[in-house]
C-alpha positions as CSV (number, residue, x, y, z in Angstrom):
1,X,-41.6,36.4,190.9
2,X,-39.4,33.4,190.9
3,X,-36.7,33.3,188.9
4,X,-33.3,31.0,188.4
5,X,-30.5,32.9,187.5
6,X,-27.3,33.9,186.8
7,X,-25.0,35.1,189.4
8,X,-23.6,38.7,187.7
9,X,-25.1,41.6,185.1
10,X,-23.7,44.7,185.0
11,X,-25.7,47.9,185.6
12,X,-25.5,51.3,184.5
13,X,-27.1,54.4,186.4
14,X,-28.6,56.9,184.1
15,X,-28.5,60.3,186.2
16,X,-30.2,62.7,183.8
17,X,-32.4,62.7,181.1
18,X,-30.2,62.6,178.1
19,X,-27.1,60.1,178.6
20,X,-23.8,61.0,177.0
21,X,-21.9,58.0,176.9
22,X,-17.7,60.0,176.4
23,X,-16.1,57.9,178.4
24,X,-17.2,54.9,176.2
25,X,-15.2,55.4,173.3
26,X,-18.1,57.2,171.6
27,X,-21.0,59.2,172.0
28,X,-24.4,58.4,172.1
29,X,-27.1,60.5,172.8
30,X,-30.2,58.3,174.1
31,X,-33.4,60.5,173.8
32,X,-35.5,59.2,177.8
33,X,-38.3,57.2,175.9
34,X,-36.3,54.9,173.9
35,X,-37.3,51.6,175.1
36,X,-34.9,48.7,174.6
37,X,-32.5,50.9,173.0
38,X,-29.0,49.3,173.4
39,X,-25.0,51.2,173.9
40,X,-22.0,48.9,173.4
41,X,-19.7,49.7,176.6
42,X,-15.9,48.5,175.3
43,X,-13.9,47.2,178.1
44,X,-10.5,46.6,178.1
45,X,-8.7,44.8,174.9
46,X,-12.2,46.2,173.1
47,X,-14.2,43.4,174.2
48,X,-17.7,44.8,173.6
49,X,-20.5,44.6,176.1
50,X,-24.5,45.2,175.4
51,X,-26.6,47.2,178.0
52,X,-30.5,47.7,177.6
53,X,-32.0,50.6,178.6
54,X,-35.0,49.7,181.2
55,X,-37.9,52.7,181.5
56,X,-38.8,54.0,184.5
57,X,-41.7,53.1,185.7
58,X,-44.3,51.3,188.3
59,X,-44.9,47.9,188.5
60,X,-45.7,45.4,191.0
61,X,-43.1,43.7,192.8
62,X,-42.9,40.2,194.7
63,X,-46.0,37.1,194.3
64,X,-49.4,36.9,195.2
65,X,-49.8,34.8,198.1
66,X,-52.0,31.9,195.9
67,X,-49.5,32.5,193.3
68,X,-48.3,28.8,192.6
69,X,-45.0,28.2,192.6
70,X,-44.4,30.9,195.4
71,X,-42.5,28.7,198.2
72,X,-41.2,31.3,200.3
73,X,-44.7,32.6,201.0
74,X,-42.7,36.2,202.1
75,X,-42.9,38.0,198.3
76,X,-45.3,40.6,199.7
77,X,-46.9,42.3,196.4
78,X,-46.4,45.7,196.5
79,X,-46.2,48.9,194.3
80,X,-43.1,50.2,193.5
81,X,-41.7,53.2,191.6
82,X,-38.4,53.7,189.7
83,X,-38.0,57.0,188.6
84,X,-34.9,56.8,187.0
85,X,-34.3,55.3,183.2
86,X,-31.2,52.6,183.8
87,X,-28.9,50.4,181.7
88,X,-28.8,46.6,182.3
89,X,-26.3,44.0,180.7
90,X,-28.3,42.1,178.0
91,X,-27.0,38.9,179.2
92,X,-25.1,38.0,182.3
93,X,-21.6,39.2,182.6
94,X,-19.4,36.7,180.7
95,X,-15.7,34.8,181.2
96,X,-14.4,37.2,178.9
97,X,-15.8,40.5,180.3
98,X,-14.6,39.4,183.8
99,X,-11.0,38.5,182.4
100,X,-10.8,41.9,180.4
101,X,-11.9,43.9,183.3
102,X,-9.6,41.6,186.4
103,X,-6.6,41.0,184.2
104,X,-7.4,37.3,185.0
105,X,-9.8,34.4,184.2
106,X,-12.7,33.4,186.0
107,X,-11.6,31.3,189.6
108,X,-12.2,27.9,188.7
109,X,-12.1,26.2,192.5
110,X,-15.8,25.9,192.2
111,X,-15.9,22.8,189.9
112,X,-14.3,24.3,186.6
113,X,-17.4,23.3,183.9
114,X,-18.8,25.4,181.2
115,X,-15.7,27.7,181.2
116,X,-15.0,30.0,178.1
117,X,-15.5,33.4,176.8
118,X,-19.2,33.2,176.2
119,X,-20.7,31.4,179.3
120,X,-21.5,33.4,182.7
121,X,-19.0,34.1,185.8
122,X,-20.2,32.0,188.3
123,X,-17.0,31.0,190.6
124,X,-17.1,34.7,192.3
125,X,-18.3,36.1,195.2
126,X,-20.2,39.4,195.9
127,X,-17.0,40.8,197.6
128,X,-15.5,39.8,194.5
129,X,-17.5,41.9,192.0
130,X,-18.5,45.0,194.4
131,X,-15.9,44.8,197.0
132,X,-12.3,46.9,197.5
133,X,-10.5,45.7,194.2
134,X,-13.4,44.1,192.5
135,X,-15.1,44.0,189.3
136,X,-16.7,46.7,189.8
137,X,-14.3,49.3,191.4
138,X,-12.2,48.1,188.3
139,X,-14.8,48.5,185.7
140,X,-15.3,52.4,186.9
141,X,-11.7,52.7,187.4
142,X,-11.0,52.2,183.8
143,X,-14.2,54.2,181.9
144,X,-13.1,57.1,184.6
145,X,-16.6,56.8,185.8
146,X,-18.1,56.2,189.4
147,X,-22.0,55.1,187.8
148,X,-21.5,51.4,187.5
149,X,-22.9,49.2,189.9
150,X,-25.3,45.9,191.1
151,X,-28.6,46.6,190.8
152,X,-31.0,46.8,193.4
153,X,-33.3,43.9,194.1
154,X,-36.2,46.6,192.4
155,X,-34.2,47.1,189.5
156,X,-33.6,43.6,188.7
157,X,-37.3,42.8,189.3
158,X,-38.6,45.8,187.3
159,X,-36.1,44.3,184.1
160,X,-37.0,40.6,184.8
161,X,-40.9,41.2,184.6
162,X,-40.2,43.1,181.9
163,X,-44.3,45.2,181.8
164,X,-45.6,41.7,182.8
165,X,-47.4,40.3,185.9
166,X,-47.1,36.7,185.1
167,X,-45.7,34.3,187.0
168,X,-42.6,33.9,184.6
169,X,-42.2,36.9,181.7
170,X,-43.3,34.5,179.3
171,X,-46.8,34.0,180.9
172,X,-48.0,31.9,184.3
173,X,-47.0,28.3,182.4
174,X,-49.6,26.6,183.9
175,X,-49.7,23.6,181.8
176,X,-46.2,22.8,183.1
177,X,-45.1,21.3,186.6
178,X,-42.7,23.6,188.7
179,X,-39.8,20.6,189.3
180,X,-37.5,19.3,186.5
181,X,-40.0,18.2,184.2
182,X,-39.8,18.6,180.5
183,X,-41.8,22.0,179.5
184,X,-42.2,23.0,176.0
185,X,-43.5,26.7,176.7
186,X,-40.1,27.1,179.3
187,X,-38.1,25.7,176.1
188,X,-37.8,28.8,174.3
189,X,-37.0,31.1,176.9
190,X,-34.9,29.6,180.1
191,X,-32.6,27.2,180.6
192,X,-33.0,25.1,183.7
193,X,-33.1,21.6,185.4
194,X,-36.0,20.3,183.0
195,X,-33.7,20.5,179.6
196,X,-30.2,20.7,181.4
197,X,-28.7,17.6,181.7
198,X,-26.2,17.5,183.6
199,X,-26.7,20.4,185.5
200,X,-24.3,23.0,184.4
201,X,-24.4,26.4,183.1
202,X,-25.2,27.5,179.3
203,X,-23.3,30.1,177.2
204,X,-25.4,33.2,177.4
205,X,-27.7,34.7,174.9
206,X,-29.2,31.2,173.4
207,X,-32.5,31.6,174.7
208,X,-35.2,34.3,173.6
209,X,-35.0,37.7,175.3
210,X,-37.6,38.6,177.5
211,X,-39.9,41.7,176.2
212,X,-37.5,44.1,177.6
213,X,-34.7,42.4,175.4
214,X,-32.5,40.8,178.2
215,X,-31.2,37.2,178.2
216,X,-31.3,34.6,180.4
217,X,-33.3,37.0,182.9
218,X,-35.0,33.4,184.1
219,X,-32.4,30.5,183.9
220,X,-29.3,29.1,184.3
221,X,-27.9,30.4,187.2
222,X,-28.8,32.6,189.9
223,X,-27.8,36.5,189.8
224,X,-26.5,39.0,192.3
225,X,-27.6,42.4,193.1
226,X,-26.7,45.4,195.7
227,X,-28.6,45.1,198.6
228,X,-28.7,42.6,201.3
229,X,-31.6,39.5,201.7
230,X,-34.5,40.8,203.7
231,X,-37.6,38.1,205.2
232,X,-40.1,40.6,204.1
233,X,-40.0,44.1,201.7
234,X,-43.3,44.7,203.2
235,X,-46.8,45.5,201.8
236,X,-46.9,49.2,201.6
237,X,-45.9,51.6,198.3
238,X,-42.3,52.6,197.8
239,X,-39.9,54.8,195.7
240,X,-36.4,54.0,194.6
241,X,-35.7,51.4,197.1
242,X,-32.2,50.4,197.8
243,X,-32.6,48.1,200.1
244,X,-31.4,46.7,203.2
């Protein structure tokens, strides 16, 4: 499943089957079936962020090899299984979450466009968000917590596809060529380089959410998760992967 992303969304581990949520300011009490269900995590100066709850599940993961669009020609397709109901940020991380939980703005050596409170980090680096001292280790540090992290490469997939098997969550888009040409059925649901012009990123949350109510899950820029890049995940069934 291709996708072009955003480079940072915050996960949230759900580790049984009722989720109370103290150490947020308040307590919710999420029964295990409630799909799309949201919690509002305040960070630091009460600057609110949204996390979706994503089901548990199977689904297929990578591209059939005829699948068009499928240029790396490695996206094995195989079964996997997520046992465990998690949290996902409904839209990328933003400037503002990243200065409430650092202390600092977003780096701006990178180029320095689209920068304010509502558009995506994207001048960080993966050491930067889950290293020593990072985003993350900050983020857990303040809600006295241990449980937030990158997703896995699974995870993301499993919230990206969203119960679909399409090429894109919004159906295969056929009709439409793969490049940077203008694609009315890709309007409504991703920013990229057929209605960005120039070539910068968007604030977040502008486009529809996919059918697991996350934003900008294809689009704008590319997004990180935990585990390292691998040629192949292989063909066979598997369980809760983390990953290389």
């Amino acid at each position: 499943m291709k996708a072009f992303c955003s480079y940072l969304r915050l996960f949230y581990a759900q580790r049984s089957n009722t989720l109370f949520l103290i150490l947020f300011l308040a307590l919710y009490v999420l029964p295990q079936n409630a799909l799309g269900q949201e919690v509002t995590v305040m960070l630091p100066g009460d600057v609110p962020m949204v996390l979706v709850k994503i089901p548990a599940g199977t689904f297929q993961m990578g591209s059939p090899a005829g699948e068009r669009g499928n240029i790396f020609q490695n996206e094995t397709l195989h079964q996997v299984t997520l046992t465990q109901d998690y949290y996902l940020g409904k839209t990328e991380v933003t400037q503002a979450h990243w200065e409430a939980v650092m202390g600092t703005p977003m780096p701006v050596d990178c180029g320095g466009s689209s920068v304010g409170n509502d558009f995506p980090v994207y001048c960080v680096t993966w050491n930067m968000v889950a290293g020593a001292g990072g985003f993350m280790e900050k983020l857990n540090a303040f809600l006295e917590t241990t449980d937030f992290r990158l997703p896995t490469e699974a995870e993301w997939e499993r919230a990206a596809r969203a119960n679909t098997s399409t090429r894109f969550s919004h159906g295969d888009v056929l009709e439409c060529g793969d490049d940077c040409e203008a694609c009315a059925a890709h309007d409504p649901h991703m920013w990229w380089c057929g209605n960005v012009d120039p070539l910068v990123p968007k604030m977040v949350g502008l486009k529809q959410a996919n059918p697991f109510g996350l934003h900008d899950m294809h689009g704008n820029l590319w997004e990180m998760v935990d585990d390292l890049y691998t040629d192949d995940l292989g063909s066979d069934p598997v369980t809760d992967p983390t990953g290389p």
